[in-house]
Each structure stands twice: as structure tokens, then as C-alpha cells.
N, C-alpha and C positions, 0 to 999 in steps of 0.2 A: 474192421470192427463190426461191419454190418449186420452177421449173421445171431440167431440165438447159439447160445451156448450147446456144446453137444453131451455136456452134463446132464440139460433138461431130460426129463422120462414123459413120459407122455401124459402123468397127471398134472405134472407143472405147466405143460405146454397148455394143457387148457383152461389152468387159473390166468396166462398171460397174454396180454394183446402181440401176439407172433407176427404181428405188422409194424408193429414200433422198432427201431432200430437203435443200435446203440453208440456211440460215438463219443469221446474224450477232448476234454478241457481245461486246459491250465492243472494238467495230470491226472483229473478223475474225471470217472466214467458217469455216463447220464443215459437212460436207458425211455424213452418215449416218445412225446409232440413236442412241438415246438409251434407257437401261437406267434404270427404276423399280423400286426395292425398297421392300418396308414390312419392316423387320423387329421382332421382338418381343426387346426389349436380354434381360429378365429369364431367357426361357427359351431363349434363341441362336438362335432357328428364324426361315426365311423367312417372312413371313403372305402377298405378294402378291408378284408378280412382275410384269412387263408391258416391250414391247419400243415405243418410236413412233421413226416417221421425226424427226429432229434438230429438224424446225420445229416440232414439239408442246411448248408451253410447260407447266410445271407442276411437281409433286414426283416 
């Protein structure tokens, strides 16, 4: 699933972030980021932050 589509023409490719990737759950597709937070509940504060392309599985 990783790749863009070979549909895309090259004005497409550059209304679209060609770095995102795409990847499938619970049978549809999702096509961008994906945002990880660690936060700390007790004292409200963010610990970690981090941005992956949508096909990085994980917390």
C-alpha cells in the first residue's frame, strides 16, 4: 500500500504531500500522518511528541 497511486499525473502529484503514505484499516484506506502523543495525565504536560507517515503502525 505504500506507494502513490500510478493514476496520479504530475499535476496531482503536486497538489499532494508525495511523502505521506497510505495504509488500510478495518477495510478503508487512510492516506497521510499520523500524530503520537505521550502525555503525563497527573501533571497535564506533553512528555513526547512525534509525527509518521499513516503506514507506521504503533502508539
Amino acid at each position: 500500500m505504500g506507494d502513490n497511486p500510478e493514476a496520479w499525473g504530475d499535476n496531482k502529484r503536486r497538489q499532494k504531500d508525495v511523502e505521506a503514505r497510505w495504509t488500510m484499516k478495518h477495510g478503508k484506506t487512510h492516506y497521510g500522518y499520523k500524530n503520537h502523543i505521550s502525555i503525563d495525565r497527573k501533571h497535564k504536560v506533553i512528555r513526547k511528541y512525534a509525527i509518521t507517515s499513516d503506514e507506521v503502525r504503533g502508539s
